[in-house]
MARMAR-259313 format. One record per residue: chain; x, y, z of N, C-alpha, C in turn. Coordinates in steps of 0.2 Angstrom, whole numbers, plus 5000, padded with zeros to 4 digits. Example, Ala and Ser with C-alpha at 12.3 -4.5 7.8 and 13.67 -1.06 7.14 Angstrom:
BEGIN
r ch A&n.c1 5066&n.c2 4972&n.c3 5039&ca.c1 5062&ca.c2 4978&ca.c3 5039&c.c1 5066&c.c2 4984&c.c3 5039
r ch A&n.c1 5064&n.c2 4989&n.c3 5035&ca.c1 5068&ca.c2 4995&ca.c3 5036&c.c1 5064&c.c2 5000&c.c3 5039
This chain:
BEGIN
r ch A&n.c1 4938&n.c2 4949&n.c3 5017&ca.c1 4942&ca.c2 4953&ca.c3 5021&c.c1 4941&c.c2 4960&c.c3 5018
r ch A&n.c1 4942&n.c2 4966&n.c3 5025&ca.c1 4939&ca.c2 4969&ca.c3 5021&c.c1 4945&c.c2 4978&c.c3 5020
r ch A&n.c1 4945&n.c2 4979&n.c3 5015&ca.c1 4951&ca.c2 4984&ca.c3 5012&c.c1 4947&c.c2 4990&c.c3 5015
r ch A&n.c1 4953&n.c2 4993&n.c3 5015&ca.c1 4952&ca.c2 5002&ca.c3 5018&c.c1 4957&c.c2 5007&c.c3 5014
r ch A&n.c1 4954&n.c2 5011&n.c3 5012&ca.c1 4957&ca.c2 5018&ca.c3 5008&c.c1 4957&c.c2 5022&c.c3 5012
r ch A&n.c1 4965&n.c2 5025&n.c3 5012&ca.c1 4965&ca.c2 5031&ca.c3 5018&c.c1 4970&c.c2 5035&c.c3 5013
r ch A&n.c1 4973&n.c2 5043&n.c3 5015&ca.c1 4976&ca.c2 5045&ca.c3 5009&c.c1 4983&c.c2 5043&c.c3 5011
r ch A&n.c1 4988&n.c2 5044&n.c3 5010&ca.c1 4995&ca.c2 5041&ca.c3 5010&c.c1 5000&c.c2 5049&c.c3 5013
r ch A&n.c1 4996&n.c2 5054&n.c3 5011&ca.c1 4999&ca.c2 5058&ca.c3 5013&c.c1 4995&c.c2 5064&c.c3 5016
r ch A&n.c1 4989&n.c2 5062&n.c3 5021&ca.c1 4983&ca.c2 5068&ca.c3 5022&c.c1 4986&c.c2 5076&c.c3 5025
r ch A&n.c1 4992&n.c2 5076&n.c3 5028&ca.c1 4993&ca.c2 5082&ca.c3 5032&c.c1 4998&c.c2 5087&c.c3 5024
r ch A&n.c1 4999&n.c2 5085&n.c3 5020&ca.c1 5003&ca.c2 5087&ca.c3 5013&c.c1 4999&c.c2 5093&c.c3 5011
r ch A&n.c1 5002&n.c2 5099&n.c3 5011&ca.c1 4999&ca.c2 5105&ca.c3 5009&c.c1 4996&c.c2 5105&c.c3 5001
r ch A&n.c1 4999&n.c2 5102&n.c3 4996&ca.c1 4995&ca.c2 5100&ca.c3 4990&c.c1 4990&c.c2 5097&c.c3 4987
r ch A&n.c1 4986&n.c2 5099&n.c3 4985&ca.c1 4976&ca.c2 5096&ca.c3 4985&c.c1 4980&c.c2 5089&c.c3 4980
r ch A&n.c1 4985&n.c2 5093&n.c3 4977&ca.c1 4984&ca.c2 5086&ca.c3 4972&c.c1 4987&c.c2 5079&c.c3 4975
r ch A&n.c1 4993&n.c2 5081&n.c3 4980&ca.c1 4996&ca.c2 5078&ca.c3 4981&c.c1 4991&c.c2 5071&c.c3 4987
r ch A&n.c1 4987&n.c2 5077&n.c3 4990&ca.c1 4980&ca.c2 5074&ca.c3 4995&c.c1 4977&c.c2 5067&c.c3 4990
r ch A&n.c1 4977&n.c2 5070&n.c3 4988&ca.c1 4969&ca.c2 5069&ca.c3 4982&c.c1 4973&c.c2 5062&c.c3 4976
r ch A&n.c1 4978&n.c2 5064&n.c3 4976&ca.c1 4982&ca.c2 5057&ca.c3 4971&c.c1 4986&c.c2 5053&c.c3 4973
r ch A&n.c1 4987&n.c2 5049&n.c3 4980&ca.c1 4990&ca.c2 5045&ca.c3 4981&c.c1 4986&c.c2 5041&c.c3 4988
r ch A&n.c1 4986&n.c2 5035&n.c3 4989&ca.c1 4979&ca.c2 5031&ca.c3 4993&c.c1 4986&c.c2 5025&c.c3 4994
r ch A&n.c1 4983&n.c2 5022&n.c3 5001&ca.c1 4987&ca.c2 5018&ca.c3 5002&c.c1 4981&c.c2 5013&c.c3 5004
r ch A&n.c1 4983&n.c2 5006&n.c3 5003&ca.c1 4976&ca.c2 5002&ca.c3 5004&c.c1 4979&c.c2 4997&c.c3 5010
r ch A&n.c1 4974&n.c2 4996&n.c3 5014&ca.c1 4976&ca.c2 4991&ca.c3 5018&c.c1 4971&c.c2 4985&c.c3 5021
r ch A&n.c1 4974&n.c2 4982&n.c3 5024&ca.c1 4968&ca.c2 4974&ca.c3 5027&c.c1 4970&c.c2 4972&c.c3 5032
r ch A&n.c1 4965&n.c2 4971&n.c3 5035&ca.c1 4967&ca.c2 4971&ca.c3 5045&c.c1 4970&c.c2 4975&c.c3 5046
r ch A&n.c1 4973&n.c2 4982&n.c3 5044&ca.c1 4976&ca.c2 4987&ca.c3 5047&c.c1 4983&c.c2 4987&c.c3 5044
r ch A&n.c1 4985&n.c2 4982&n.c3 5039&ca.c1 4992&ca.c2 4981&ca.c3 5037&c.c1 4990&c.c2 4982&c.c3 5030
r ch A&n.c1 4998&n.c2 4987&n.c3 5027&ca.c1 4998&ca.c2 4991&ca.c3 5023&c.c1 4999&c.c2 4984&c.c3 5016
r ch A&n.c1 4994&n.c2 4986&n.c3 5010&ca.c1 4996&ca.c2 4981&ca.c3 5006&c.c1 4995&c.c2 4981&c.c3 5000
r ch A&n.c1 4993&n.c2 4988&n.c3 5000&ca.c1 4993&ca.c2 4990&ca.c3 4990&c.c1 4994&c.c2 4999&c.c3 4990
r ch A&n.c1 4996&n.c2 5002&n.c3 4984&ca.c1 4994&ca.c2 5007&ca.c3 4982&c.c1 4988&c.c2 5009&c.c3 4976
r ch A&n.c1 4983&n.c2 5016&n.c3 4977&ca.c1 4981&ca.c2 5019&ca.c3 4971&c.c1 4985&c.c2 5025&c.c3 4970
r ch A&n.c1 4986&n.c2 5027&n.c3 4966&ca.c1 4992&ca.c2 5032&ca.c3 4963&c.c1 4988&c.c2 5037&c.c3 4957
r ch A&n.c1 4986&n.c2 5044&n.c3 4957&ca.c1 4985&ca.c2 5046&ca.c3 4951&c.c1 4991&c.c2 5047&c.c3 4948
r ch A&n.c1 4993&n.c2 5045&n.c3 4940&ca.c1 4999&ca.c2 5047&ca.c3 4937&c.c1 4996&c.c2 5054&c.c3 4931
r ch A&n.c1 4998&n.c2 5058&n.c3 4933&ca.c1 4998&ca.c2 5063&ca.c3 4929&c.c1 5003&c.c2 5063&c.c3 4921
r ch A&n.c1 5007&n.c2 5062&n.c3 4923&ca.c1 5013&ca.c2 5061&ca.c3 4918&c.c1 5012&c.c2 5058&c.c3 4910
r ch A&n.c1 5008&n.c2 5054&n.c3 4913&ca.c1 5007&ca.c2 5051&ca.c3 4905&c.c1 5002&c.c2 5054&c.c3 4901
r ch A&n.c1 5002&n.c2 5056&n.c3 4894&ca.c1 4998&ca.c2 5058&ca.c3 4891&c.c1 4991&c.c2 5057&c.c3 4891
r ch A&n.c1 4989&n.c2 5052&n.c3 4895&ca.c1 4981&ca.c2 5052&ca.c3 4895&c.c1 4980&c.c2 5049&c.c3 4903
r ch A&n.c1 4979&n.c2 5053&n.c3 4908&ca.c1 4982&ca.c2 5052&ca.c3 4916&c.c1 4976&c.c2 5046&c.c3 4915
r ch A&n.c1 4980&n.c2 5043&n.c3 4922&ca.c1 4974&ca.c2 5037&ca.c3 4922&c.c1 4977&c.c2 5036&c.c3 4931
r ch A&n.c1 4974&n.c2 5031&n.c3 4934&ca.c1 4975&ca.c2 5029&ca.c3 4941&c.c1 4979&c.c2 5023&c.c3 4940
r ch A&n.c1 4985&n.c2 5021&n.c3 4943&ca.c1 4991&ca.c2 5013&ca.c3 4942&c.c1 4987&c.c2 5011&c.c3 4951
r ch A&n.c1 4988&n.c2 5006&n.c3 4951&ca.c1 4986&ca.c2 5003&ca.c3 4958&c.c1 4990&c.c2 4997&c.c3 4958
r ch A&n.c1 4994&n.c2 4994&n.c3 4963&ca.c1 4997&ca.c2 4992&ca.c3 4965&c.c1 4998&c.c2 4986&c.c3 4971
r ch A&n.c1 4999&n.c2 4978&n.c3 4973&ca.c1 4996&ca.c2 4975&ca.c3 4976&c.c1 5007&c.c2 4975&c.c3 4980
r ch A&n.c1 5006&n.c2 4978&n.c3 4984&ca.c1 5015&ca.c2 4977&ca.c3 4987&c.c1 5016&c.c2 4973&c.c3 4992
r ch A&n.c1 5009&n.c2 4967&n.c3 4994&ca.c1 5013&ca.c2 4961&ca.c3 4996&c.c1 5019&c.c2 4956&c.c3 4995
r ch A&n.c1 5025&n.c2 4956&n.c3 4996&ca.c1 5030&ca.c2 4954&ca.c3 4993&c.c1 5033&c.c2 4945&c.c3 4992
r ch A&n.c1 5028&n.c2 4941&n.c3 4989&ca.c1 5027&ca.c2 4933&ca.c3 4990&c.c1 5027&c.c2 4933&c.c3 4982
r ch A&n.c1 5031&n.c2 4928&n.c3 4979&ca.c1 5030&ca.c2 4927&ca.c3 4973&c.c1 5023&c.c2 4923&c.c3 4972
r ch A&n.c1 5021&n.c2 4928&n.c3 4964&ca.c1 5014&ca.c2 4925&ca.c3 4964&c.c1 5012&c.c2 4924&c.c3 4955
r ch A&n.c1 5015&n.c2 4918&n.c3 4954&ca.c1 5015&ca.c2 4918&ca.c3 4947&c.c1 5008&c.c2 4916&c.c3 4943
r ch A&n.c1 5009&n.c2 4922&n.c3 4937&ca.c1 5003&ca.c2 4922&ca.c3 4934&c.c1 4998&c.c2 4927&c.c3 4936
r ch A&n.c1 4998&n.c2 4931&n.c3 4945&ca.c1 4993&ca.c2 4933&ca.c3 4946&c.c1 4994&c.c2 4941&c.c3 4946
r ch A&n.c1 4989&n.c2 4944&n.c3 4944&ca.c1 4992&ca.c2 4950&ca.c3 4945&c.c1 4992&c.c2 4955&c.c3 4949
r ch A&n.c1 4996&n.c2 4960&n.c3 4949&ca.c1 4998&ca.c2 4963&ca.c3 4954&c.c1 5000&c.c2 4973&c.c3 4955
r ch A&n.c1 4996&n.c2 4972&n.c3 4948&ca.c1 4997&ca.c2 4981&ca.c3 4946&c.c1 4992&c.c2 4981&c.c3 4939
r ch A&n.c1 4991&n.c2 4986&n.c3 4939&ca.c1 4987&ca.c2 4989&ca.c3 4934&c.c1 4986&c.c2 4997&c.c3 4933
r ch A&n.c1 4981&n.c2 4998&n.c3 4928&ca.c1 4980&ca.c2 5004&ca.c3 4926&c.c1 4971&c.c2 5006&c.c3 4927
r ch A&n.c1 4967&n.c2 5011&n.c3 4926&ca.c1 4962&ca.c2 5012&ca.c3 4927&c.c1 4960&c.c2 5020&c.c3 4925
r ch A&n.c1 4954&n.c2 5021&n.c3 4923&ca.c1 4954&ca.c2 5028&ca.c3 4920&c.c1 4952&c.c2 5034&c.c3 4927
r ch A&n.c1 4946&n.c2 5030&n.c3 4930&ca.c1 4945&ca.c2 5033&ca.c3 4937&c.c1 4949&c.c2 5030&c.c3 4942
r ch A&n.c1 4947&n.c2 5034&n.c3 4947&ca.c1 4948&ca.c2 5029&ca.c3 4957&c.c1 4947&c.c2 5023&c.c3 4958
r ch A&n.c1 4940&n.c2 5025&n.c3 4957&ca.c1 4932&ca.c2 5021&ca.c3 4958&c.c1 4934&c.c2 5013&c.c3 4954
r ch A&n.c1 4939&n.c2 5015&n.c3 4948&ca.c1 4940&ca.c2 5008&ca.c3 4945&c.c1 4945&c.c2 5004&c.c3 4947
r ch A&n.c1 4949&n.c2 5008&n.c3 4947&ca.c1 4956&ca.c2 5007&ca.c3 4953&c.c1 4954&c.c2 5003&c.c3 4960
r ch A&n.c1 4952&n.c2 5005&n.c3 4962&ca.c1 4949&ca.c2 5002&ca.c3 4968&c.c1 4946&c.c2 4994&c.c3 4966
r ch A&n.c1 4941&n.c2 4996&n.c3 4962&ca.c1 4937&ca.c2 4989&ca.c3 4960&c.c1 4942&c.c2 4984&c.c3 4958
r ch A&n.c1 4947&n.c2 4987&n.c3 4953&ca.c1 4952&ca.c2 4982&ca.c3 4950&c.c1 4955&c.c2 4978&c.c3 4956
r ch A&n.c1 4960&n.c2 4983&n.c3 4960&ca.c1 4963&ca.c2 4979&ca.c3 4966&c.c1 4957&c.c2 4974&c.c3 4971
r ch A&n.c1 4951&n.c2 4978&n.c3 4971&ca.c1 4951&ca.c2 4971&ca.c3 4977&c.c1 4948&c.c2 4965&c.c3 4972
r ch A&n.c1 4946&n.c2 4967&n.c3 4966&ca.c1 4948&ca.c2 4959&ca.c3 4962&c.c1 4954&c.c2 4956&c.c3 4961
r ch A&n.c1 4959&n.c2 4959&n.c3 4961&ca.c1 4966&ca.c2 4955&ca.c3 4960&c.c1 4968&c.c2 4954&c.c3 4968
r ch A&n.c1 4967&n.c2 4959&n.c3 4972&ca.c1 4970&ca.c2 4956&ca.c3 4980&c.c1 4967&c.c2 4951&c.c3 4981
r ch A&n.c1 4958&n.c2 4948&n.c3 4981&ca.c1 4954&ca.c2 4943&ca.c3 4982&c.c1 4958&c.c2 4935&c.c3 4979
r ch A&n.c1 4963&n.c2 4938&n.c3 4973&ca.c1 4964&ca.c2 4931&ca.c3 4970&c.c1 4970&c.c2 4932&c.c3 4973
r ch A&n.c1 4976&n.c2 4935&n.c3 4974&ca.c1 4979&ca.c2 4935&ca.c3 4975&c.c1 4978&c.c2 4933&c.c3 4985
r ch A&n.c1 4974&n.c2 4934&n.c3 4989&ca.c1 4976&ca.c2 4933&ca.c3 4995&c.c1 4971&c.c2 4926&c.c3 4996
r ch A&n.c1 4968&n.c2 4925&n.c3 4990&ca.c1 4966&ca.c2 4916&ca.c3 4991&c.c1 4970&c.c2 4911&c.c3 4989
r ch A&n.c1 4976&n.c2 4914&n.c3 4985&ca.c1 4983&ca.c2 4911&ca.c3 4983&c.c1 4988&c.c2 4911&c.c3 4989
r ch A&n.c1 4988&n.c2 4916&n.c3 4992&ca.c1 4993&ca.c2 4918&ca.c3 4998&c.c1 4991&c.c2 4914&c.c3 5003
r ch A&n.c1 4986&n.c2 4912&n.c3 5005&ca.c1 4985&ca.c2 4906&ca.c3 5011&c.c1 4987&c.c2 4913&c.c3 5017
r ch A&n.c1 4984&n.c2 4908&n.c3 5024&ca.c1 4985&ca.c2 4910&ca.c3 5028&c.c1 4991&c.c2 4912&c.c3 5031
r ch A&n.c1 4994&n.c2 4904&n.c3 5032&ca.c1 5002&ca.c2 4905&ca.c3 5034&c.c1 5005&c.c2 4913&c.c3 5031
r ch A&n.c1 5008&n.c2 4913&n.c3 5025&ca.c1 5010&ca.c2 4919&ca.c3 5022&c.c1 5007&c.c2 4924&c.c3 5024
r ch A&n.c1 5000&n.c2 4924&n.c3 5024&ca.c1 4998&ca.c2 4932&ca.c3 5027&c.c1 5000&c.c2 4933&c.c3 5031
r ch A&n.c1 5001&n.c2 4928&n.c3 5038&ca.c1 5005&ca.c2 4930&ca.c3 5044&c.c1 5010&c.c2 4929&c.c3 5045
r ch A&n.c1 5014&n.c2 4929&n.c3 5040&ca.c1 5022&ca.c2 4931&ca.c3 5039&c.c1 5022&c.c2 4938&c.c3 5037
r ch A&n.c1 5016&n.c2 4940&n.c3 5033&ca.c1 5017&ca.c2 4947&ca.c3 5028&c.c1 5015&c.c2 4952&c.c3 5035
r ch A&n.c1 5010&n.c2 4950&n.c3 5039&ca.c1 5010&ca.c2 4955&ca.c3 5045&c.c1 5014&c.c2 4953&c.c3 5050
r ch A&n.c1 5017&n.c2 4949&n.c3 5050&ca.c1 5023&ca.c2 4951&ca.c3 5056&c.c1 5028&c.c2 4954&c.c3 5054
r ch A&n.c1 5031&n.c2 4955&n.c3 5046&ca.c1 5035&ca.c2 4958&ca.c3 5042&c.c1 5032&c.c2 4964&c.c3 5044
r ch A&n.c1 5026&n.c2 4966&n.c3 5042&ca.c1 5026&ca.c2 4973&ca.c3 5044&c.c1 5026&c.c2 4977&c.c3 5048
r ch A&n.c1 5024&n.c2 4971&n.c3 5054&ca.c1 5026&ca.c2 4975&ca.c3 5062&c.c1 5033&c.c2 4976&c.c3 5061
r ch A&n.c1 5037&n.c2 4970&n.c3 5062&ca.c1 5044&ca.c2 4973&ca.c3 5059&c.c1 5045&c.c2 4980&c.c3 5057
r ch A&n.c1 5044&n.c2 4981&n.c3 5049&ca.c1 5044&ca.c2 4988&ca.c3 5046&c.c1 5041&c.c2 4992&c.c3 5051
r ch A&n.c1 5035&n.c2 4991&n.c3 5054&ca.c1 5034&ca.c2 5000&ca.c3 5057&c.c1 5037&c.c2 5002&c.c3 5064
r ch A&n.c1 5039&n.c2 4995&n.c3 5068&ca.c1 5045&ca.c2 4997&ca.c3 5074&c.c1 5049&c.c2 4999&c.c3 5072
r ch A&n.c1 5054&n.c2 4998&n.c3 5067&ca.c1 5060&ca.c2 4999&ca.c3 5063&c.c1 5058&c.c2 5009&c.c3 5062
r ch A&n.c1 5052&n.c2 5008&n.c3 5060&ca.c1 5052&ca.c2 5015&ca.c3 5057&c.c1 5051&c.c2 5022&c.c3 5063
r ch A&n.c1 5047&n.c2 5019&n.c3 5067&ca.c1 5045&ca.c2 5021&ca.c3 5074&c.c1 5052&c.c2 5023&c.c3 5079
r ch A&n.c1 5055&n.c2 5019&n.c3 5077&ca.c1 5061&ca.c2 5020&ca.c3 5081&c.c1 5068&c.c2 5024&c.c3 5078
r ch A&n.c1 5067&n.c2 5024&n.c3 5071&ca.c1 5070&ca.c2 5031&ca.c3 5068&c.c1 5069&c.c2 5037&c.c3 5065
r ch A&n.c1 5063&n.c2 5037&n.c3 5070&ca.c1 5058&ca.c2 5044&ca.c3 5072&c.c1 5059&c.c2 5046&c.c3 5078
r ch A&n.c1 5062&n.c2 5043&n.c3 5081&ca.c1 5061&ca.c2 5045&ca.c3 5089&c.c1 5071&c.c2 5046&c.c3 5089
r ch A&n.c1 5074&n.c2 5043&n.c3 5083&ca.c1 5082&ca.c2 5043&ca.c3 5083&c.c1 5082&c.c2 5050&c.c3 5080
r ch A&n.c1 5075&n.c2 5052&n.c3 5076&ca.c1 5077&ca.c2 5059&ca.c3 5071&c.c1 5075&c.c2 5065&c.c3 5079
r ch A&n.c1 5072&n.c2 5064&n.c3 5081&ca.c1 5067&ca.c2 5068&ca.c3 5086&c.c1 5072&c.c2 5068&c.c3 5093
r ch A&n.c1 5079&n.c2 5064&n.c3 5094&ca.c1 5082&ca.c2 5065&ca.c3 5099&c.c1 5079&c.c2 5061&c.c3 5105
r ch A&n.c1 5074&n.c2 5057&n.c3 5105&ca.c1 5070&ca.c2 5053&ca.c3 5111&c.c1 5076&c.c2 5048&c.c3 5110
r ch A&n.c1 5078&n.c2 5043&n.c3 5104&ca.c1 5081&ca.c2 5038&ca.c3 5106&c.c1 5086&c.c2 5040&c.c3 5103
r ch A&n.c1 5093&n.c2 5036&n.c3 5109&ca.c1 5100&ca.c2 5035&ca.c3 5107&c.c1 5100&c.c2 5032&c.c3 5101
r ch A&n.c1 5106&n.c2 5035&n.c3 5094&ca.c1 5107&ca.c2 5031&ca.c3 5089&c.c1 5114&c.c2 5029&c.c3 5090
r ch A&n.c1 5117&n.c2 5026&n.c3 5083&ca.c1 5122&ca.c2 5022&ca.c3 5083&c.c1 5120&c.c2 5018&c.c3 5079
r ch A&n.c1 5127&n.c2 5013&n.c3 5079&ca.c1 5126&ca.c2 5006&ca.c3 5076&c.c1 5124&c.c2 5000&c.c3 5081
């Protein structure tokens, strides 16, 4: 399957802010983060697998000095993790996200005055 790096926040006026945070996805549906962390005394890259299906033993976060290593670490743990995951649950994870991104589309249109809100 095949993963895609896009930035998480490309229109953000800050290079840093361009430049250090990466959202990964497959088939089009959102399924990890790269993160530069500056914060900590010897920055490094955290990357993150945030398909949410209990996956015991397998991992699902880590650390990395560059990108480039980031990158390689997630699709070797998304690999073991989405040959854990089986089909079925994949396709619950993208239907879940359809979910999320109507949900989110429509209180952009609530903020924008397009759609009536309420409860």
């Amino acid at each position: 399957m095949t993963l895609t790096l896009s930035r998480s926040y490309p229109d953000d006026h800050a290079e840093t802010t361009r430049e250090g945070f990466w959202r990964v996805s497959c088939e089009g549906v959102y399924v990890g983060s790269i993160v530069y962390n500056s914060v900590r005394p010897e920055a490094v890259w955290n990357w993150s697998i945030t398909v949410q299906d209990p996956s015991p033993g397998l991992a699902k976060t880590g650390m990395a000095e560059a990108r480039e290593d980031a990158m390689s670490e997630f699709r070797a743990a998304w690999d073991c993790y989405r040959e854990w995951l089986g089909d079925e649950r994949w396709h619950r994870w993208v239907e879940h996200m359809a979910m999320v991104d109507a949900r989110s589309d429509l209180w952009k249109r609530r903020e924008c005055g397009e759609e009536p809100g309420g409860y």
